[in-house]
C-alpha positions as CSV (number, residue, x, y, z in Angstrom):
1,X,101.3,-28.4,-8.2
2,X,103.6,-28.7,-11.2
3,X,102.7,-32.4,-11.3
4,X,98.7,-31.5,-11.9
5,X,99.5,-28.6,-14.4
6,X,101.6,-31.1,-16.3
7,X,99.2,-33.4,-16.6
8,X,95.9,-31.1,-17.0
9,X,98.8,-29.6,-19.8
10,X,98.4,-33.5,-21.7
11,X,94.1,-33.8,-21.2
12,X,94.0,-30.5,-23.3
13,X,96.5,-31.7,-25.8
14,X,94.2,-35.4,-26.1
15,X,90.8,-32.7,-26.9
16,X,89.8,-32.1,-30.7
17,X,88.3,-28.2,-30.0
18,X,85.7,-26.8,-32.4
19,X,85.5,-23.0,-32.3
20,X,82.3,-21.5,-33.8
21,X,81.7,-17.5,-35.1
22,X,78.8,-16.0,-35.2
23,X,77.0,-12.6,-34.4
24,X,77.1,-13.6,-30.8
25,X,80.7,-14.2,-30.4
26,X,82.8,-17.1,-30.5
27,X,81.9,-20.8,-29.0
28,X,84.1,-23.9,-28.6
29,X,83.2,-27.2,-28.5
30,X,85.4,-30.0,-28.1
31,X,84.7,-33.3,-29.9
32,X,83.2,-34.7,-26.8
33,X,80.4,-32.0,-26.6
34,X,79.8,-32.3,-30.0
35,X,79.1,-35.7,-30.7
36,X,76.9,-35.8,-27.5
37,X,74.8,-32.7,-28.9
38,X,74.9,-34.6,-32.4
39,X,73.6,-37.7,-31.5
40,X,70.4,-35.5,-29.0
41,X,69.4,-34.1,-32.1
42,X,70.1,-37.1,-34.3
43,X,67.5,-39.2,-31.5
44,X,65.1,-36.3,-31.3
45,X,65.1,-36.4,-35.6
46,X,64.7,-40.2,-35.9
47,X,61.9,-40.1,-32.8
48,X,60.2,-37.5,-35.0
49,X,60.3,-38.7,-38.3
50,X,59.4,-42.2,-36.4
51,X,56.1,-40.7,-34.9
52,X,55.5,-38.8,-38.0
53,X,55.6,-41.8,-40.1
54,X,54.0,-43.9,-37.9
55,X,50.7,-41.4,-37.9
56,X,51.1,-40.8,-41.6
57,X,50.7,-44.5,-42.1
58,X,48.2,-44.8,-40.3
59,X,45.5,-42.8,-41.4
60,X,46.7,-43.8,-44.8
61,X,45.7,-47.5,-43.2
62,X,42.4,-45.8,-42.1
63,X,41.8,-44.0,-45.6
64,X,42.0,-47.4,-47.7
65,X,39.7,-49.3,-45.2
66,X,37.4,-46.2,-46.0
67,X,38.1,-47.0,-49.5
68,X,37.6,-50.2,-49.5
69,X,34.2,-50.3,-47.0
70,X,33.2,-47.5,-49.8
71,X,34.1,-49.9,-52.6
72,X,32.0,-53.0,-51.0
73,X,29.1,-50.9,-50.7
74,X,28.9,-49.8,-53.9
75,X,30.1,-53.4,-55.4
76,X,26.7,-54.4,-53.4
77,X,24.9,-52.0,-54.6
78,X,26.0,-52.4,-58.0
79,X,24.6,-56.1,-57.7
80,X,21.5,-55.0,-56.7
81,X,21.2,-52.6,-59.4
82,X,22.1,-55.4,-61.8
83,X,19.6,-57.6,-60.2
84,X,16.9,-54.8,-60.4
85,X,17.6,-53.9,-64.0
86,X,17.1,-57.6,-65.0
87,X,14.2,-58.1,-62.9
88,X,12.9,-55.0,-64.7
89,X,13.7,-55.7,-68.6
90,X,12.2,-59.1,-67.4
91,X,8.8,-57.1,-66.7
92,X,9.1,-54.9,-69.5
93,X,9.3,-57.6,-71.9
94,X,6.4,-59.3,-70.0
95,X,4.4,-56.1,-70.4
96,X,5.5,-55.4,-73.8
97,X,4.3,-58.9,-74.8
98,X,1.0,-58.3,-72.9
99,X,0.6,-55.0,-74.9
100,X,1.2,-56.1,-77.9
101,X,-1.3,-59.2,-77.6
102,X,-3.8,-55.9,-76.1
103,X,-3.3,-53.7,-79.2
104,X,-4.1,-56.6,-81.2
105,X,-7.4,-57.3,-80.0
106,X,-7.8,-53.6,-79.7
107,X,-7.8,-53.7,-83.3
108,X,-10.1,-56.5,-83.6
109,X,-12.5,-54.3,-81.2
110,X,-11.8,-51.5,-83.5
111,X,-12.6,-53.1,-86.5
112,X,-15.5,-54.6,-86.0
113,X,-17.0,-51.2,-84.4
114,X,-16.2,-49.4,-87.1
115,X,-13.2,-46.8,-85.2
116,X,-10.1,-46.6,-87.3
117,X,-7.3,-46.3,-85.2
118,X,-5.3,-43.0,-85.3
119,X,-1.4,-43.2,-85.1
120,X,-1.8,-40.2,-82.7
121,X,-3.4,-42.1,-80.1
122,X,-1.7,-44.3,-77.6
123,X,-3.0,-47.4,-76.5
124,X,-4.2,-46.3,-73.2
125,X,-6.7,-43.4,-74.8
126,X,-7.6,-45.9,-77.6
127,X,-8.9,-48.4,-74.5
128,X,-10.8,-45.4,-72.9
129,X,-11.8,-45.0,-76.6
130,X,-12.9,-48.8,-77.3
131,X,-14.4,-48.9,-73.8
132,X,-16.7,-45.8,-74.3
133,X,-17.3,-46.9,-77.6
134,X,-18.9,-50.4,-76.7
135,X,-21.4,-48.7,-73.8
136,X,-21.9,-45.3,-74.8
137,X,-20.2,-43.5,-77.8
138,X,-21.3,-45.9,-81.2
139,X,-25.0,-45.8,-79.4
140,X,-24.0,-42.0,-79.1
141,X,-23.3,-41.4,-82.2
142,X,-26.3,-43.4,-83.8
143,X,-29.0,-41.2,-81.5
144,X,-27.3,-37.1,-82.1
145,X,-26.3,-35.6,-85.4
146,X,-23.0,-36.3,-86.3
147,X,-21.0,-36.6,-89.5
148,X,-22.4,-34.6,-92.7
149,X,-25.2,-34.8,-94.6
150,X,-23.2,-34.8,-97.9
151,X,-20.7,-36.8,-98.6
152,X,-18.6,-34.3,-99.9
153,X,-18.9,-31.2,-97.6
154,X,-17.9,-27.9,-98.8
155,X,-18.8,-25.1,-96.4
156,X,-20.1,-21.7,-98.4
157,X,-22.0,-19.9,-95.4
158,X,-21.6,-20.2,-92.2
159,X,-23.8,-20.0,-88.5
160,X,-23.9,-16.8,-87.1
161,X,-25.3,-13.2,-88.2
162,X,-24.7,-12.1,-91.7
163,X,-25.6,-10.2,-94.8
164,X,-28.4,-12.4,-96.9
165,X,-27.0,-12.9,-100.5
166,X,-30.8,-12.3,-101.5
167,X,-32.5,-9.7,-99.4
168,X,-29.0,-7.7,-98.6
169,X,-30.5,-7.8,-94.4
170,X,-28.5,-8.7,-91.7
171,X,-29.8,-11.5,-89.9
172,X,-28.9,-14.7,-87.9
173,X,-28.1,-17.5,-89.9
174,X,-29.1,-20.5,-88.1
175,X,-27.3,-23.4,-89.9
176,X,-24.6,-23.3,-92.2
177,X,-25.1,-23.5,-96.0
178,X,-23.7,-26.7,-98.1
179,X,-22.5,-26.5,-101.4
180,X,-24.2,-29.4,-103.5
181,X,-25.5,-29.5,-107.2
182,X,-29.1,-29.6,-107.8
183,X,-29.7,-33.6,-107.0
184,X,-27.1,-34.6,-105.0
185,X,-27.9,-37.4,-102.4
186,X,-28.8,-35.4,-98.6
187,X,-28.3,-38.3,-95.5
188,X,-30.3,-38.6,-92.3
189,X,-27.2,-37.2,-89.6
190,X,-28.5,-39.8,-86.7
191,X,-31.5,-42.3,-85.8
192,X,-35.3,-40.1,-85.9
193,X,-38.5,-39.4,-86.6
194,X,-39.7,-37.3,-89.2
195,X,-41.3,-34.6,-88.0
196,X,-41.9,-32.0,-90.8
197,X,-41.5,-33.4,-94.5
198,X,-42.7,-30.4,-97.2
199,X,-42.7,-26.9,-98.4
200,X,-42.1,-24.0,-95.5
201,X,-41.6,-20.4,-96.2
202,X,-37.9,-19.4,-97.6
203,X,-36.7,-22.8,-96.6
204,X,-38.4,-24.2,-99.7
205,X,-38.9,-27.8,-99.4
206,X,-37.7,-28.8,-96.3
207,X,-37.3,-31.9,-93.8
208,X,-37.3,-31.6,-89.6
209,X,-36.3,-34.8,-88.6
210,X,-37.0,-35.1,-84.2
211,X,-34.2,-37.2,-83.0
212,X,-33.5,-38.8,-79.1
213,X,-32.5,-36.2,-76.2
214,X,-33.8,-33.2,-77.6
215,X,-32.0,-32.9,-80.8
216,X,-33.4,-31.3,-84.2
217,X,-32.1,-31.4,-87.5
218,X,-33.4,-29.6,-90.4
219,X,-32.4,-29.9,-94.1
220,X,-34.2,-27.1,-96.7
221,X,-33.9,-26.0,-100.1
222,X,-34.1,-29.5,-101.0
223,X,-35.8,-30.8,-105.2
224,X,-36.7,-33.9,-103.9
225,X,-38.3,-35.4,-100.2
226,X,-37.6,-39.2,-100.1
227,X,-39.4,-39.8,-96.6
228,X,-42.8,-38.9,-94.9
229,X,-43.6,-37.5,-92.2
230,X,-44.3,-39.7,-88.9
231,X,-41.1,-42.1,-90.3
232,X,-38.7,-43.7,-88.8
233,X,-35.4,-43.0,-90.2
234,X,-31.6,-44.5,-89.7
235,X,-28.6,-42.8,-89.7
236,X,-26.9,-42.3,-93.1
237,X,-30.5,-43.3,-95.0
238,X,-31.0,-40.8,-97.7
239,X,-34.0,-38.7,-97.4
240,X,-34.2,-36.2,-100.4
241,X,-31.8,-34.6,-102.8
242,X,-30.3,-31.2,-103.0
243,X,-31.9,-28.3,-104.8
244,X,-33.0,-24.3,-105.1
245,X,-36.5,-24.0,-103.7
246,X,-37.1,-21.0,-101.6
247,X,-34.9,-17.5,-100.4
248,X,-32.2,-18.9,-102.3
249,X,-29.6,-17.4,-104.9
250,X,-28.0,-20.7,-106.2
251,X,-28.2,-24.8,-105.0
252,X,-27.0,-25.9,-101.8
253,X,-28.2,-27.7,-98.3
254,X,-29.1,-25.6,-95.4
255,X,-28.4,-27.8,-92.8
256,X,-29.1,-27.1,-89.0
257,X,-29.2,-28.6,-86.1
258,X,-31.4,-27.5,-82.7
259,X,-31.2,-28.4,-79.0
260,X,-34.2,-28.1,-77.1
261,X,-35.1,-25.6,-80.2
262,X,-32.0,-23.4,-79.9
263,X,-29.8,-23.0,-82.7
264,X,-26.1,-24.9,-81.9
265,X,-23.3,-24.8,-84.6
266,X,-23.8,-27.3,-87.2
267,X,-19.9,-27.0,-87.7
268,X,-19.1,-28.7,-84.1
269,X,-20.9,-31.7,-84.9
270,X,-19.9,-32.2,-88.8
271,X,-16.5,-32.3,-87.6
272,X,-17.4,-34.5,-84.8
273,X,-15.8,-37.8,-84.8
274,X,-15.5,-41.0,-82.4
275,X,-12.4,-41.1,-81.9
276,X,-11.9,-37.3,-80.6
277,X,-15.5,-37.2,-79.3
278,X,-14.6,-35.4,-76.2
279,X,-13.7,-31.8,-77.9
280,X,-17.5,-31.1,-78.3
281,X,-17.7,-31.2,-75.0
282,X,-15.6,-27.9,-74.8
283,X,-16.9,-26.1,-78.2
284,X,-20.8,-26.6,-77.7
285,X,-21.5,-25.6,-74.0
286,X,-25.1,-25.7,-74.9
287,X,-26.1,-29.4,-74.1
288,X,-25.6,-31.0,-70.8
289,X,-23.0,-33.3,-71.6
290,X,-23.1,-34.7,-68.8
291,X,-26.7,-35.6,-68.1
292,X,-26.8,-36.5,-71.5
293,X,-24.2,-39.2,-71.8
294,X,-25.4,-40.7,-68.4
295,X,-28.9,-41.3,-69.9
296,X,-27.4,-42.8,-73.1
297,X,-25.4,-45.0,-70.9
298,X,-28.7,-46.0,-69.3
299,X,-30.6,-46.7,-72.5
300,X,-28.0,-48.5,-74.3
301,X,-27.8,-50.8,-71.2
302,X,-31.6,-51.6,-71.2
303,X,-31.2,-52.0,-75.0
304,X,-28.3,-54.7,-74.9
305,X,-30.8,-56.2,-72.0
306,X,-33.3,-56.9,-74.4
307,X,-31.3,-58.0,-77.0
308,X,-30.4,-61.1,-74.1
């Protein structure tokens, strides 16, 4: 018995003893326990931090072959973008080439029909321009009044009711009164026949000129008549000369123009022009545009066919 106390007595003195404090009393460890709960923990920790790092890594291994998929895609579509944007200035130079050879003989066209081109115009309404032109508009213009028959057009009275500067009445004014000296030249507004050529009533000395489609014009208070009547007159051929004869209280042209023998705006058509011939279409609701331009269409086909 002494013999195992003795040498239980030397085991205890061979221990290093760790004693620890804490709210829960006092624990002792001897370097043996220690170490052996030091290197469980130190395993667990490097296990850990192993599996961590080994997940961190790799979806940061699956986040750059994201990247880089992402990367060849766009790289391919960035070729094909390149590819299309050459492809494309290819086309547009093409085009702008073929346009510029089209606005060219555009001009030519326009030139040689008598349309000035307008820098508000693009080329595409300048072909739908040039195309009307050829089969409907310049045969359009040559057959309903158009243009003024001055050549300087100053506008003292207007269409609509008013107070005559003579007799002081109210009454419709039918046309629209020129300014002019007493002599000036007066032009034919479109192709005709004379239908009235002489002396009526306030008008004075007056011309009715019957033109195609059921257009009138009529031109009083003329000094002089230049034409008979029964005769064929062109467009921009002079057929009298400004004066004062009739109702008058000074010189000028009373100009109007009838459709179908109603009274239309003399305005809309004075300020009608080729290359905006469209707007009349809006401002005189009176004549059946439509009708209208498809028998012009039909007669300046069967007049290019005898021409052949």
């Amino acid at each position: 018995m002494a013999c195992s106390r003795k040498a239980e007595s030397l085991k205890m003195r061979d221990k290093f003893t760790i004693t620890i404090h804490d709210v829960n009393g006092v624990k002792q460890y001897t370097l043996k326990q220690f170490v052996k709960k030091f290197f469980i923990y130190l395993t667990a920790f490097i296990f850990s931090f192993i599996l961590i790092s080994s997940l961190v890594i790799f979806y940061l291994y699956y986040q750059v072959s994201e990247l880089e998929r992402k990367k060849q895609n766009l790289l391919k579509k960035n070729r094909e973008l390149v590819m299309e944007n050459i492809e494309l200035k290819l086309n547009i130079d093409k085009k702008s080439a073929e346009l510029k050879e089209l606005s060219v003989k555009l001009e030519n066209i326009e030139e040689m029909i008598g349309l000035k081109p307008e820098d508000s115009l693009n080329i595409s309404d300048r072909i739908l321009q040039v195309s009307l032109t050829t089969s409907q508009i310049y045969f359009l213009f040559k057959n309903i009044p158009s243009g003024s028959p001055l050549s300087n057009t100053v506008i003292t009275s207007r269409f609509g009711y008013r107070k005559h500067p003579v007799n002081g009445h109210r009454d419709f004014h039918p046309g629209v009164d020129l300014r002019a000296r007493i002599g000036t030249p007066v032009y034919a507004t479109a192709n005709g026949i004379v239908e009235f050529a002489g002396r009526k009533g306030n008008y004075g000395k007056l011309i009715i000129i019957q033109h195609n489609y059921g257009f009138k014009t009529l031109y009083g208070h003329l000094s002089k008549i230049k034409v008979k009547t029964g005769q064929f007159i062109e467009k921009g051929q002079i057929i009298g000369y400004t004066g004062k004869t009739g109702l008058i209280n000074g010189p000028h042209l009373h100009y109007e123009i009838r459709y179908l023998q109603r009274p239309l705006n003399p305005v809309n058509f004075i300020r009608w022009k080729k290359l905006d011939y469209k707007k009349i279409f809006k401002k005189e609701r009176h004549v059946q545009w439509e009708s209208l331009i498809r028998a012009i269409t039909r007669d300046y086909q069967l007049a290019v066919l005898k021409q052949l």
